[in-house]
N, C-alpha and C positions, 0 to 999 in steps of 0.2 A: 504494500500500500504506500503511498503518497506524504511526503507531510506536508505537502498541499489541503486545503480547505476549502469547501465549500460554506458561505455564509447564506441562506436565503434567507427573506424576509418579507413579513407583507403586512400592509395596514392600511388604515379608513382616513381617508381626508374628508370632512365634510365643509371645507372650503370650495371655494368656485374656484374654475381654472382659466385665469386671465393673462396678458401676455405680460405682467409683471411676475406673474406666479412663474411661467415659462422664463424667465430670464434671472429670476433666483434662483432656479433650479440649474440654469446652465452655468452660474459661477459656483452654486457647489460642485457642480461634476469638475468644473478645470480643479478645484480645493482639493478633489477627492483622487481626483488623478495622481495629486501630489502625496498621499497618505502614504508612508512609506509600508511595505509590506503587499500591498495591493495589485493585484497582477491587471487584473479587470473588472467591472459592474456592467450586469446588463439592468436597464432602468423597465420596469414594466407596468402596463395599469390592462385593466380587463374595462374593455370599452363600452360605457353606455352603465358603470360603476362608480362609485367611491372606491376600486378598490384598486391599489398599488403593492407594487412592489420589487424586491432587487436580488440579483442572484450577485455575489462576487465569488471572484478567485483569490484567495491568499495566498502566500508561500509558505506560512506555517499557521498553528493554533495561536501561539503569542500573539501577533502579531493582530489578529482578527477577534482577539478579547478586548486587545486595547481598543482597536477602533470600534468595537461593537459597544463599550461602555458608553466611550464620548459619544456615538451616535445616537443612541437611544435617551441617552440625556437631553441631547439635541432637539432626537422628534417629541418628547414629553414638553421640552422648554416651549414649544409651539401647539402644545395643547392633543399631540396623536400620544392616546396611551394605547389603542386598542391595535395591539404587536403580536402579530404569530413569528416564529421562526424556528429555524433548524441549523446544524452544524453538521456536516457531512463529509468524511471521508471519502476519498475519490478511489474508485480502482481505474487504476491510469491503463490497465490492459487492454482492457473491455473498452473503455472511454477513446482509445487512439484508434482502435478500427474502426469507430465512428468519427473516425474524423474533430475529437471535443481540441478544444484552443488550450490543451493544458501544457 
């Protein structure tokens, strides 16, 4: 196995989505680009919902606790408490004959 990580994560925004909302979110992603440990996020929302959410790649568990603290602090600072997620082990085997970006 990997010490690669998988973080997902999903939650409810009951905000409206405006092009100020789209363009704070695009300077978190450059901020989050820079989050050391972070390989990739893919940013997601189910369309025609409240509901989002983000898969990333880490290079290790450290790395993805730290940023999982500050983040959730983050989304709670802005009033999203209601957070599902998962930490996931990769099997890099099975994942490169489908072609995964690990």
């Amino acid at each position: 196995m990997s010490t690669k990580k998988i973080w997902d994560i999903h939650l409810k925004y009951d905000g409206v989505i405006t092009d100020e909302f789209m363009e704070a979110n695009k300077k978190l992603a450059e901020s989050i680009a820079e989050e050391p440990g972070i390989i990739w996020k893919i940013w997601t929302i189910e369309e025609g919902t409240n509901h989002f959410g983000s898969t990333y790649l880490f290079t290790n568990l450290e790395y993805l606790e730290k940023y999982r603290e500050m983040h959730i602090k983050r989304l709670n600072k802005i009033g999203i408490t209601d957070i599902k997620e998962h930490i996931f082990d990769i099997l890099e085997e099975l994942s490169q004959i489908n072609n995964a970006p690990i």
